[in-house]
Backbone bond lengths (Angstrom), bond angles and torsions (degrees), N, CA, C in turn:
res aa  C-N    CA-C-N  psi(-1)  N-CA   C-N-CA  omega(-1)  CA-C   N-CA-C  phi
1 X - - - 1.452 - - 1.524 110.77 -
2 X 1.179 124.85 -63.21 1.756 138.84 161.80 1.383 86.75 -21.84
3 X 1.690 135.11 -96.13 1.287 130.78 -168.77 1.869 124.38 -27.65
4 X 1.332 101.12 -49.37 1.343 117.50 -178.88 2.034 92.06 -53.11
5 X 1.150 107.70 -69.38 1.359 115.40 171.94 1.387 131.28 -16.47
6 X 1.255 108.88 -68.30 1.733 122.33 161.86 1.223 117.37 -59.92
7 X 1.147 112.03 -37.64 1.369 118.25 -171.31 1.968 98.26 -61.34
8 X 1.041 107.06 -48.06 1.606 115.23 -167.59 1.799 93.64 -77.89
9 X 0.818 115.28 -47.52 1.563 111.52 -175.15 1.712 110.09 -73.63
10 X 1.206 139.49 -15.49 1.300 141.72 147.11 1.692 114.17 -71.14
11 X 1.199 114.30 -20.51 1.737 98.52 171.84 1.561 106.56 -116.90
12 X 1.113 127.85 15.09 1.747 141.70 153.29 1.375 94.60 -83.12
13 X 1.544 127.50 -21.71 1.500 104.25 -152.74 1.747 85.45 -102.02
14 X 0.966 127.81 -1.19 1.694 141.56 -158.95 2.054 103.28 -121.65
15 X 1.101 101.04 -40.94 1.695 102.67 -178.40 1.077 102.64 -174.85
16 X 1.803 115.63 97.25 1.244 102.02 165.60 1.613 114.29 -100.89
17 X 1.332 121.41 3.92 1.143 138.82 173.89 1.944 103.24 -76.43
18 X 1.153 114.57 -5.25 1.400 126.53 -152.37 1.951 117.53 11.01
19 X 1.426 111.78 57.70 1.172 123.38 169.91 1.910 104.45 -52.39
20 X 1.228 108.81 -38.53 1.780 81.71 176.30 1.043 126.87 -78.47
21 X 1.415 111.46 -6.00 1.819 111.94 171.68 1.788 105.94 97.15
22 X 1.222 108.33 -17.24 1.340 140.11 -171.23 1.743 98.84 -44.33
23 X 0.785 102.01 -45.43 2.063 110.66 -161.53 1.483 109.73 -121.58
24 X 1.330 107.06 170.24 1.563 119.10 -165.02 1.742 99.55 -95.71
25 X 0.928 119.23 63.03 1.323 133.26 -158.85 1.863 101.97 -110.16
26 X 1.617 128.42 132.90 0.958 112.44 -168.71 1.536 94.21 -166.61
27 X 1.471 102.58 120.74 1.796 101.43 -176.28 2.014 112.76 -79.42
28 X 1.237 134.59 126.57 1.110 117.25 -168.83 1.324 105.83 -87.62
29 X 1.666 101.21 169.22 1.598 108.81 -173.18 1.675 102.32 -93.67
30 X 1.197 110.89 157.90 1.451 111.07 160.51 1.737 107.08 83.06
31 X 1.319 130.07 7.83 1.098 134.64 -153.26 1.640 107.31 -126.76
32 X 1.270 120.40 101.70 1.882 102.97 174.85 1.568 133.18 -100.34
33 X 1.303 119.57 158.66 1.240 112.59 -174.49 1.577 130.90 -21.20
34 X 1.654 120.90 133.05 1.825 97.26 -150.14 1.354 128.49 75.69
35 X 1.128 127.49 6.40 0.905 129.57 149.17 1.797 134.05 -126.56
36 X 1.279 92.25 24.24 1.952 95.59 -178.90 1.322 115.65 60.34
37 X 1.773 101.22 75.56 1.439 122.88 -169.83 1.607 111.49 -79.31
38 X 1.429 105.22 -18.39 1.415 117.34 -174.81 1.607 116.08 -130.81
39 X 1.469 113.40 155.58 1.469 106.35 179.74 1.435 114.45 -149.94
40 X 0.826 101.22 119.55 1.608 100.20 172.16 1.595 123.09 -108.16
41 X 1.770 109.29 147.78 1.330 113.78 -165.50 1.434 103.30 -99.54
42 X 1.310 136.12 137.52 1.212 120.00 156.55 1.802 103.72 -146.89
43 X 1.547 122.28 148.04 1.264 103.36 -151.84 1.720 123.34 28.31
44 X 1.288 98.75 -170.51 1.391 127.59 161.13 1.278 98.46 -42.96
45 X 1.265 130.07 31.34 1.539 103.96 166.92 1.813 100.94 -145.80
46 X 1.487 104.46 171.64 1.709 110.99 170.72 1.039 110.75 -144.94
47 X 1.227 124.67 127.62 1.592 144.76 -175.76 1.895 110.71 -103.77
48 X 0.692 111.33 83.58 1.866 109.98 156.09 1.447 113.53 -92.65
49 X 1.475 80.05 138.91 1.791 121.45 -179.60 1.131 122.28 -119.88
50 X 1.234 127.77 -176.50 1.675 149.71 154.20 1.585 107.13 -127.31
51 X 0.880 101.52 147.02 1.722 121.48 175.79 1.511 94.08 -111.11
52 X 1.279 106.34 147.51 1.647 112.62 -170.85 1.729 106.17 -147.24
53 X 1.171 118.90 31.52 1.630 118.52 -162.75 1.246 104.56 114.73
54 X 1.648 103.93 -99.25 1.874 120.06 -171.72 1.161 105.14 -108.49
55 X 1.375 110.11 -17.46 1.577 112.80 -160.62 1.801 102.45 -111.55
56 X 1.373 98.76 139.98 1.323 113.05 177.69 1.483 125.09 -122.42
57 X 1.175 101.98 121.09 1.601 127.75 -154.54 1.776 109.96 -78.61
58 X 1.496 116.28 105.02 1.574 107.95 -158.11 1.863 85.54 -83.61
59 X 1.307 123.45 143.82 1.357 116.89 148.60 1.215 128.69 -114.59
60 X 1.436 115.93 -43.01 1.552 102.89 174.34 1.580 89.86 -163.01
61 X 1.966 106.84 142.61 1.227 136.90 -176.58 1.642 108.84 -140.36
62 X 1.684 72.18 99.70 2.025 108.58 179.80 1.810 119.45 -99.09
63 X 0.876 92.01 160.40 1.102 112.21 172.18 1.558 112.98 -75.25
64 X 1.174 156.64 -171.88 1.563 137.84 -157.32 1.650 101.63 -112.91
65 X 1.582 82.32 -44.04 1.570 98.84 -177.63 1.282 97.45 -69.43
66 X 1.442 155.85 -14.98 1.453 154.68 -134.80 1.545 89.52 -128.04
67 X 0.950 129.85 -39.83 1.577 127.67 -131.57 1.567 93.77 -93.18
68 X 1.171 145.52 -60.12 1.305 141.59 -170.93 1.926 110.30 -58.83
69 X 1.016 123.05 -33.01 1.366 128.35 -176.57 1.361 124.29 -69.32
């Protein structure tokens, strides 16, 4: 899990806007600032954030089965 972790926080720290298309990266609808506007998949896991300028806002890193509920 730790690995899964870094792994997502080294390519947030590179594109969390994912302008290269590169990653499973996907801003959600219906969702406002503070509340984990964006999400990215990597393994078995999902990470939502906020983007705030430069700074990127971690909120919660689930498990797949965990993460929608």
């Amino acid at each position: 899990m730790a690995d899964a972790l870094y792994g997502l926080i080294a390519i947030l720290g590179e594109d969390p806007h994912n302008r290269s298309s590169r990653y499973a990266i996907k801003k959600l609808a219906g969702l406002g600032p503070g509340e984990g506007q964006w999400r990215i998949r990597w393994r078995e896991y999902r990470l939502r954030y906020d983007i705030s300028g430069t700074d990127v806002v971690l909120h919660s890193f689930r498990h797949r089965k965990q993460a929608y509920e």
